[in-house]
Phi, psi and omega in degrees: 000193205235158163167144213059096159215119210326170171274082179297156139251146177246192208266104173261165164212119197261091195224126185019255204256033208208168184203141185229128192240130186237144171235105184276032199165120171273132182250143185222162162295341148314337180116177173286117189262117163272121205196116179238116185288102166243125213236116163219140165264118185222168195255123173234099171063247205267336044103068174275097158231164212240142159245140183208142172231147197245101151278092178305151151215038165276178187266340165250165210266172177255140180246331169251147166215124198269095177179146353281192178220116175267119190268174137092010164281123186265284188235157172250307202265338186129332171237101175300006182276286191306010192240157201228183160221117170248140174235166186278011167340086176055232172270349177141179195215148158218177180216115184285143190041064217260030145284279191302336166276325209268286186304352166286004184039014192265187153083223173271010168250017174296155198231180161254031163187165178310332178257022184226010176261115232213126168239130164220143197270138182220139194215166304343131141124221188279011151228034198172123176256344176236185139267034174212155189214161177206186178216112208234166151238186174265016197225305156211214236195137157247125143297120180232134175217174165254105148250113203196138154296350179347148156215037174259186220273156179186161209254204133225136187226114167254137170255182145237155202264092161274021166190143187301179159320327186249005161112023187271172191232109197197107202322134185223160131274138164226139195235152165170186217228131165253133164244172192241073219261309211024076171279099193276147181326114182089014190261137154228155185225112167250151192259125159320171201292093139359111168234128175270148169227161140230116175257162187262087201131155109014160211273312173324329188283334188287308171344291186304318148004264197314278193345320200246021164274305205264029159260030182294307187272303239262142188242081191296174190284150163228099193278176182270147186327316168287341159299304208314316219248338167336116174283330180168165176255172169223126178293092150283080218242118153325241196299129181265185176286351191234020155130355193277153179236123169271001150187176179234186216287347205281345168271015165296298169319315150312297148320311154286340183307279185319333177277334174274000171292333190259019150112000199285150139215037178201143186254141173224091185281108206250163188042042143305001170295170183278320196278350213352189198349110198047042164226141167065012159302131148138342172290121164257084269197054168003125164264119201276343180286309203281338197155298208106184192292305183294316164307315187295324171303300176281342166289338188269346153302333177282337181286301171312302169324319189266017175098006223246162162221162190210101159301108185258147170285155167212150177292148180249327159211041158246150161227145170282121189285031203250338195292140169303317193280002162306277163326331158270345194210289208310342192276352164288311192251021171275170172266158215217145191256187170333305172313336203076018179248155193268175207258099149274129166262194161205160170206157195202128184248058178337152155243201185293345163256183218266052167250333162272355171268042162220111198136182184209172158346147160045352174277149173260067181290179185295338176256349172274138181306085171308148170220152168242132188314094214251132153291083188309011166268105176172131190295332188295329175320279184310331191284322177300316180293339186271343172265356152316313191276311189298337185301308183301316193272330162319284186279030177054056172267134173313347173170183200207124176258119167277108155309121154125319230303316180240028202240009178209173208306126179283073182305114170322112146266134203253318202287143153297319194276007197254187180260016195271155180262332230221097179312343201269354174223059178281273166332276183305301181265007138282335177292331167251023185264314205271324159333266202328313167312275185306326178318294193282007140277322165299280203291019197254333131333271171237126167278334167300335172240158192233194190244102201240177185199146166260173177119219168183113177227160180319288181314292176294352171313316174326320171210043177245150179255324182205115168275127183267090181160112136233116179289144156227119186263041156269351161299286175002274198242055223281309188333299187312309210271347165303298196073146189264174194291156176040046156251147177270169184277102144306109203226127183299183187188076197287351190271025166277330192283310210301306208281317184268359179226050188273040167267315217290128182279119175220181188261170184268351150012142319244113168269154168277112214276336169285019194252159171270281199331294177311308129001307235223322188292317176317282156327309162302338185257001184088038165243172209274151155283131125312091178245150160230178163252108180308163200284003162250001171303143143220343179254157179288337210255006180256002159254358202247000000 
């Protein structure tokens, strides 16, 4: 790939509200590169957007493109205290006075230098929910977005600049947009439009921005009356990961008894499989140890009689490599890194003793239950999800929770062998390629049932009825989400998603369900409650 790579001059032309720049050549530290740059700008009221097309024509390929990249912000008003960075961070983040945050070295902005300390955002999915970002005051504002339907994986990013263009030397911020083009030699690539604002206003004029770029694509979802009308679900979980089953399917009634004493009528029956919880995926296997099939069948109907609804979980993009369908398919359809090697995560659910808590979440210890990452551009893919859903609506559940879908890193695939031309369009526009499809044969089936996933990004709101995820990262991060003494604060911040997407319905996932303030946050933002019953548990009311 390509990077630094200097300030050639180029060529302008200057027409009414528009500037057009052309670069017949690029200087890199590689050397001068034939590689042609075309930059136009053009001014719509407060609006600055740039369309740019890149014509390789060197012997290597580009892998990245960096733009714009806004350098040298200290303050808008004069007090860098009053001043935020909001990132599209899960549902969002802002970070008040975030020079002086950044120059604190702590946290997700750590480098391996000082010029190296760095957040970046990754959209589609769980670490970015939008394409727009900002730098605010409570009076204005710079905006930066991608307006574009795009869904492939891209990054949004800010740093810190410890030194200007001429080399002096003094803390900036710099913000900007990355995309992943991998523009191969003889390759040309043009990009939807890039937009800079300066708004007149709060972070909300930023909002508004975005809102009325993506009502070009965006369609919201209709979901059925009973999401809509959902006081909240209660997370059940059967089979644990490391084999206990804590009830069976014949404590279903019970269960629901309980959950409707606290106003609950929907259930999200999560290790419900022979294999349970984080086992054996991609098989949903009925457990005859649990009830069997029939028994299972007629309790989620005894639920639906009374009025009750019931969500069965299913993974949406991991397979266990211990699996037949590994072995026969998954080992196809996994995603493949720079190396050609596929990409595996873990997750771990200690039970009482300490051998699985040595490792940690997502990390791939010596004692955690691997899963591998599948690229969901693959036909072999769409046949597995669609036949998740059909088993879950056969055995007469009211909807089907995909896990994953929209809540973890959209990864570049590497493999040749997939149906993507472009690694960056692995993730995203298979995932919504396979959503959008199956949506509209089940409802065209049942309009009544529905679809959730958790995490939460723009695009797929089009045909998720409910995201299972409101992060909170004083669970998390509490250090962060706190702030240290005389440090400024990192804070979540859902209302940048809320405000600019307030149909979309999600749960308060994850809250301390006994706290009033959270509680209380809930309310104010419009979301679903979320309750579970921890793995000692049986009744709702020792948690509500």
């Amino acid at each position: 790939g390509i990077r630094d790579v200097e300030r050639s001059r180029g060529l302008g032309d200057v027409y009414k509200r528009q500037v057009s720049i052309r670069y017949n050549h690029l200087k890199t530290h590689k050397g001068t590169l034939n590689i042609i740059l075309n930059i136009e700008y053009t001014l719509h009221k407060e609006q600055i957007h740039t369309h740019i097309t890149i014509e390789n024509r060197s012997g290597i390929p580009i892998s990245e493109f960096w733009f714009p990249r806004l350098q040298g912000i200290q303050t808008l008003g004069g007090d860098p205290t009053e001043d935020y960075l909001l990132l599209p961070e899960r549902m969002g983040e802002r970070i008040q006075n975030p020079l002086a945050y950044l120059e604190g070295g702590e946290g997700p902005f750590w480098g391996y230098n000082e010029e190296n300390l760095f957040r970046l955002s990754v959209y589609p999915g769980g670490y970015a929910s939008m394409k727009w970002m900002g730098f605010f005051n409570s009076q204005e504002g710079i905006y930066l977005g991608y307006h574009s339907d795009s869904v492939e994986t891209m990054s949004l990013y800010s740093k810190l600049c410890p030194k200007d263009i001429t080399g002096s030397n003094y803390n900036s911020l710099e913000m900007g947009l990355i995309r992943y083009p991998f523009i191969d030699p003889g390759e040309r690539c043009e990009f939807d439009p890039f937009v800079i604002a300066l708004v007149d206003g709060d972070w909300h004029q930023g909002a508004h921005i975005y809102r009325k770029a993506v009502e070009k694509w965006y369609k919201p979802v209709s979901q059925p009356d009973w999401i809509k009308n959902s006081n909240g679900w209660q997370l059940s979980g059967m089979k644990h990961q490391f084999g206990k089953s804590f009830y069976s399917y014949h404590d279903f009634l019970k269960v629901y008894n309980d959950a409707q004493r606290g106003g609950i009528s929907e259930l999200s029956i999560f290790g419900w499989w022979a294999g349970g919880m984080d086992n054996l995926y991609p098989h949903y296997e009925v457990d005859k140890k649990m009830g069997g099939k029939e028994v299972l069948k007629h309790n989620l109907a005894e639920i639906k009689k009374k009025g009750g609804h019931t969500i069965l979980y299913t993974q949406g993009r991991l397979i266990d490599p211990q699996t037949s369908f590994y072995r026969k398919k998954g080992k196809d359809i996994a995603i493949h890194n720079r190396n050609d090697i596929e990409i595996r995560e873990s997750y771990c659910f200690a039970e009482e003793g300490s051998l699985m808590r040595i490792g940690t979440k997502g990390v791939l210890g010596s004692n955690l239950h691997p899963f591998v990452a599948v690229c969901p551009n693959n036909k072999a893919w769409f046949d597995q999800i669609y036949k998740q859903t059909e088993t879950v609506r056969n055995l007469g559940a009211n909807g089907i929770l995909w896990d994953q879908l929209a809540a973890t890193i959209p990864y570049l695939c590497f493999s040749k062998n997939h149906n993507h031309k472009k690694p960056a369009q692995s993730v995203g526009p298979g995932n919504l390629h396979n959503v959008r499809k199956i949506r509209q044969e089940f409802k065209a089936k049942d309009s009544n049932f529905a679809f959730i996933t958790e995490g939460v990004y723009d695009a797929m709101s089009q045909y998720i009825d409910m995201f299972h995820g409101l992060w909170r990262y004083s669970r998390e991060y509490p250090a962060l989400s706190q702030g240290f003494k005389d440090r400024p604060r990192l804070g979540v911040f859902p209302e940048m998603f809320r405000y600019t997407f307030p149909e979309v319905i999600m749960t308060d996932r994850v809250i301390i369900v006994n706290d009033i303030t959270e509680t209380n946050w809930t309310f104010l933002l419009g979301t679903v409650s979320y309750t579970h019953l921890r793995a000692h548990e049986t009744s709702l009311h020792l948690v509500c």
